[in-house]
Structure formats: C-alpha cells, structure tokens
DRENSETOR-272154 format. One record per residue: residue in three letters; x, y, z of N, C-alpha, C in turn. Coordinates in steps of 0.05 Angstrom, whole numbers, always signed. Atoms other than C-alpha are relative to their C-alpha. Example, Ala and Ser with C-alpha at 12.3 -4.5 7.8 and 13.67 -1.06 7.14 Angstrom:
2
<r 'ALA'; <+18; -24; +0>; <+246; -90; +156>; <+18; +24; +0>>
<r 'SER'; <-16; -24; -1>; <+273; -21; +143>; <-15; +22; +14>>
***
This chain:
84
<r 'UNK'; <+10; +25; +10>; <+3054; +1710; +133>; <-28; +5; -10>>
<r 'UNK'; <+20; -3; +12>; <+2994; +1706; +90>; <-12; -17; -19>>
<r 'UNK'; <+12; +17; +23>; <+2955; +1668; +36>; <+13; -4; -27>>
<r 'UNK'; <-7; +3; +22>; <+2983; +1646; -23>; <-22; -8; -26>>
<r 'UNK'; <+18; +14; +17>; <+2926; +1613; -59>; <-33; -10; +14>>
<r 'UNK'; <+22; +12; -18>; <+2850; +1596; -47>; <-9; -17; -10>>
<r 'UNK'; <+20; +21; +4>; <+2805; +1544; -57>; <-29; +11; +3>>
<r 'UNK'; <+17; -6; -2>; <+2746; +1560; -81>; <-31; -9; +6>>
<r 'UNK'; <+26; +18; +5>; <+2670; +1531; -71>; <-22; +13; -14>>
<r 'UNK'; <+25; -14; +22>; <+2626; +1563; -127>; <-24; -5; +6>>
<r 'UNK'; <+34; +6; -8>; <+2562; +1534; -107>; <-4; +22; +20>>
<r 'UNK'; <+18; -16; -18>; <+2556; +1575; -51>; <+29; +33; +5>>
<r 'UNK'; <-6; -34; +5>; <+2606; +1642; -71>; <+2; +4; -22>>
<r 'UNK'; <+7; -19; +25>; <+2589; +1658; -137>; <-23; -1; -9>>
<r 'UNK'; <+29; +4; +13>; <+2521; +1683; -159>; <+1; -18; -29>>
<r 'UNK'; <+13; +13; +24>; <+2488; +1642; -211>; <+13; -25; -6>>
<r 'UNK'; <-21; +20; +8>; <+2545; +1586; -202>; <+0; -5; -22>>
<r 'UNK'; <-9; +16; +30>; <+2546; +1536; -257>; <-22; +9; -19>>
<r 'UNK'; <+6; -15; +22>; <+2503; +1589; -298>; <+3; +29; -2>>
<r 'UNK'; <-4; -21; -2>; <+2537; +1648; -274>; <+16; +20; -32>>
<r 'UNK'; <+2; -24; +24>; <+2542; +1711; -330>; <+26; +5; +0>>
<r 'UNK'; <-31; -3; +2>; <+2605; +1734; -358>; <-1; +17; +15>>
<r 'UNK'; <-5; -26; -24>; <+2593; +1799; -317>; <+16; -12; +33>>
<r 'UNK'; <-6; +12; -22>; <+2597; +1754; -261>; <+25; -8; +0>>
<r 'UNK'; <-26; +8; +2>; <+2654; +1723; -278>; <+31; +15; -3>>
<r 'UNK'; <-23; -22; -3>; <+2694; +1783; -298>; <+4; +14; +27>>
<r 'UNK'; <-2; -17; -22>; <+2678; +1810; -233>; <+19; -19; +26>>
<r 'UNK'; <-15; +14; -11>; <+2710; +1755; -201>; <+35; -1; -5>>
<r 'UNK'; <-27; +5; +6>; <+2776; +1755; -242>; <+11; +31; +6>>
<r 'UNK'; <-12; -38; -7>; <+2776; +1843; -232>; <+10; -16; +34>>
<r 'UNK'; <-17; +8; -19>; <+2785; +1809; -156>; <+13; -11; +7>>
<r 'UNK'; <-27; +16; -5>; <+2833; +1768; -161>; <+22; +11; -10>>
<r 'UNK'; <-20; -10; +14>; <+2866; +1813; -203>; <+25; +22; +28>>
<r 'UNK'; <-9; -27; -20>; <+2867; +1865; -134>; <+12; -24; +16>>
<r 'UNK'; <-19; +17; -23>; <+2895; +1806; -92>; <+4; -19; -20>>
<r 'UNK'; <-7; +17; +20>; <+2936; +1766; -124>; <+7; -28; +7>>
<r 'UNK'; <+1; +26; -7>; <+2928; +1698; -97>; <+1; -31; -27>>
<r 'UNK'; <+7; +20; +23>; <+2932; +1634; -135>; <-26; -9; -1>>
<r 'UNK'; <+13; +6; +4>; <+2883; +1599; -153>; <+0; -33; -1>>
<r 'UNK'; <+0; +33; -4>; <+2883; +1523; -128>; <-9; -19; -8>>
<r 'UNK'; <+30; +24; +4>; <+2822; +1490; -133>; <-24; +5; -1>>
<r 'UNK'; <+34; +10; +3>; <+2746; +1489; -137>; <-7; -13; +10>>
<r 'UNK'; <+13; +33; -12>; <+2709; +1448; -93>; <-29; -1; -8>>
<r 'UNK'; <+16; +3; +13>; <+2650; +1417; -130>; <-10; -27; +21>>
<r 'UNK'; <+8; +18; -15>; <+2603; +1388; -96>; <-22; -28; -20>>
<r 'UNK'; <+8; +24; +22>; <+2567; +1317; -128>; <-30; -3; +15>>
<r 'UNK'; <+20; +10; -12>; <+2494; +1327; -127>; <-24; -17; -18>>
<r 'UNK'; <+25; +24; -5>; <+2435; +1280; -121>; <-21; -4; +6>>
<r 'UNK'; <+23; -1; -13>; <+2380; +1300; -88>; <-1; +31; +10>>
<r 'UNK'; <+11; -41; -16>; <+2364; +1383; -92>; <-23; +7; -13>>
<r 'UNK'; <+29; +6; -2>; <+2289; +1361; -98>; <-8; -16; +19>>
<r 'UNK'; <+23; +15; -31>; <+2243; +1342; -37>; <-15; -26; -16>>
<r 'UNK'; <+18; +17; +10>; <+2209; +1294; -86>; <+17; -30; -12>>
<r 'UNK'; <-4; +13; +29>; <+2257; +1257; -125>; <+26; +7; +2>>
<r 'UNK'; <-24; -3; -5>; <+2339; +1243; -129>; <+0; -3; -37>>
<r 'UNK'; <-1; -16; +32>; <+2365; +1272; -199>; <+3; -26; -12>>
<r 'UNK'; <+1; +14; +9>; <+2367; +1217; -256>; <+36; +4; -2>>
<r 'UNK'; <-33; -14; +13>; <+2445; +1207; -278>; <+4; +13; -19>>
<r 'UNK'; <-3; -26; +21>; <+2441; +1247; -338>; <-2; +19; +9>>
<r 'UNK'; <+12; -37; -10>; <+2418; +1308; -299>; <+26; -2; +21>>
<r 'UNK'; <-29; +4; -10>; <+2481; +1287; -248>; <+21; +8; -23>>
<r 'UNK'; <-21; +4; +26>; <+2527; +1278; -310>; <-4; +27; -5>>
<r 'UNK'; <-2; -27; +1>; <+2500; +1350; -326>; <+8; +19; +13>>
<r 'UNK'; <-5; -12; -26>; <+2510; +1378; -267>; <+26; +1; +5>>
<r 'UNK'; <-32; +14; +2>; <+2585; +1345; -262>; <+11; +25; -21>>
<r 'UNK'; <-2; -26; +26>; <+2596; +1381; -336>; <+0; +30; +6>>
<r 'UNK'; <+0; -24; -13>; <+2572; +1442; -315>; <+14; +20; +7>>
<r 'UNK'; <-27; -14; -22>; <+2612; +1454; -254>; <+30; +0; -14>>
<r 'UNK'; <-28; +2; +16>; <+2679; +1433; -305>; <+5; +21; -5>>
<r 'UNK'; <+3; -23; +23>; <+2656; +1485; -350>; <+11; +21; +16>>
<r 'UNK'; <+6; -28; -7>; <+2650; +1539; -298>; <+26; -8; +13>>
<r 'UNK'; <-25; +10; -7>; <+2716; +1511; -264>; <+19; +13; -19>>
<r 'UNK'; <-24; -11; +22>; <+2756; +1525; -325>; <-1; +35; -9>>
<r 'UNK'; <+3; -37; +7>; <+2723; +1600; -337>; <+6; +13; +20>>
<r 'UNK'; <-8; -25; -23>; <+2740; +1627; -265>; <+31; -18; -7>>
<r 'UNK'; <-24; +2; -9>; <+2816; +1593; -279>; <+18; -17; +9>>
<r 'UNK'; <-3; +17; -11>; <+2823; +1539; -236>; <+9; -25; -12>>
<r 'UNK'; <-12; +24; +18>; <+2874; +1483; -260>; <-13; -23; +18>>
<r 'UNK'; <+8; +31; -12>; <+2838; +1427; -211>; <-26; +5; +20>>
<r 'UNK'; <+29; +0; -20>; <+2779; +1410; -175>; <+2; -13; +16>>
<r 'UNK'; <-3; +13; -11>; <+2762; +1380; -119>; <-28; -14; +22>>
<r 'UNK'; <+31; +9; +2>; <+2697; +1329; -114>; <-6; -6; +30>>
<r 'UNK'; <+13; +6; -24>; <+2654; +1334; -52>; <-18; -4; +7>>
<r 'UNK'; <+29; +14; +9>; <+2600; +1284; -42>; <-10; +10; +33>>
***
C-alpha cells in the first residue's frame, strides 16, 4: 500500500512560491517525474496580514489569489484548495 497522489502546499515547499523560476519548477516536475504520484491539489492559503503594520488592501489579496492560480496551473495541479 502506498500513495497515489499528493496535495501540495507551495507556500511553504517550493522556493520562491508564487514567484518561483522555471528552474524551480522544472525541478519539481524532474520529481514527480521519479515518483509518479498524482497530482491532486494545492493548498493555497488566503492572505491578509504578512505585515506587522498593516492588513493587505484587496487588490494586493486579489493579487496574491492570482498569483497562487498562476503557479497552481505551472506545477500541474487540476484543483486547489483555499485555506484561510
């Protein structure tokens, strides 16, 4: 028995997340390539406040949102899954 598929959380396992390099990115699909797992989900987290001063305006949310899609769709991942 074993894994069939993971769920990923990019914010905190892939350098540079939602501005990570294609290097980065290829280096991620060369490992998936060595285990061949599916590819489930993305868990994206919904933020708001990653300043001590000041909670993000919604446009900079809305960017942020965007972003994570973008980088969602380049590692593969047919679905996401939003965690406030």
């Amino acid at each position: 028995m074993g894994a069939q598929g993971i769920e990923f959380l990019s914010d905190q396992m892939l350098e540079g997340a939602q501005n990570a390099s294609d290097a980065t990115i290829d280096e991620f699909n060369a490992i998936m390539e060595r285990h061949p797992l599916e590819r489930v989900a993305n868990d994206i987290f919904i933020n708001s406040s990653l300043f001590r001063n000041r909670w993000l305006t919604l446009e900079e949310q809305v960017a942020s949102l965007q972003a994570d899609l973008r980088l969602a769709k380049r590692l593969g991942f047919p679905l996401v899954r939003l965690v406030s």
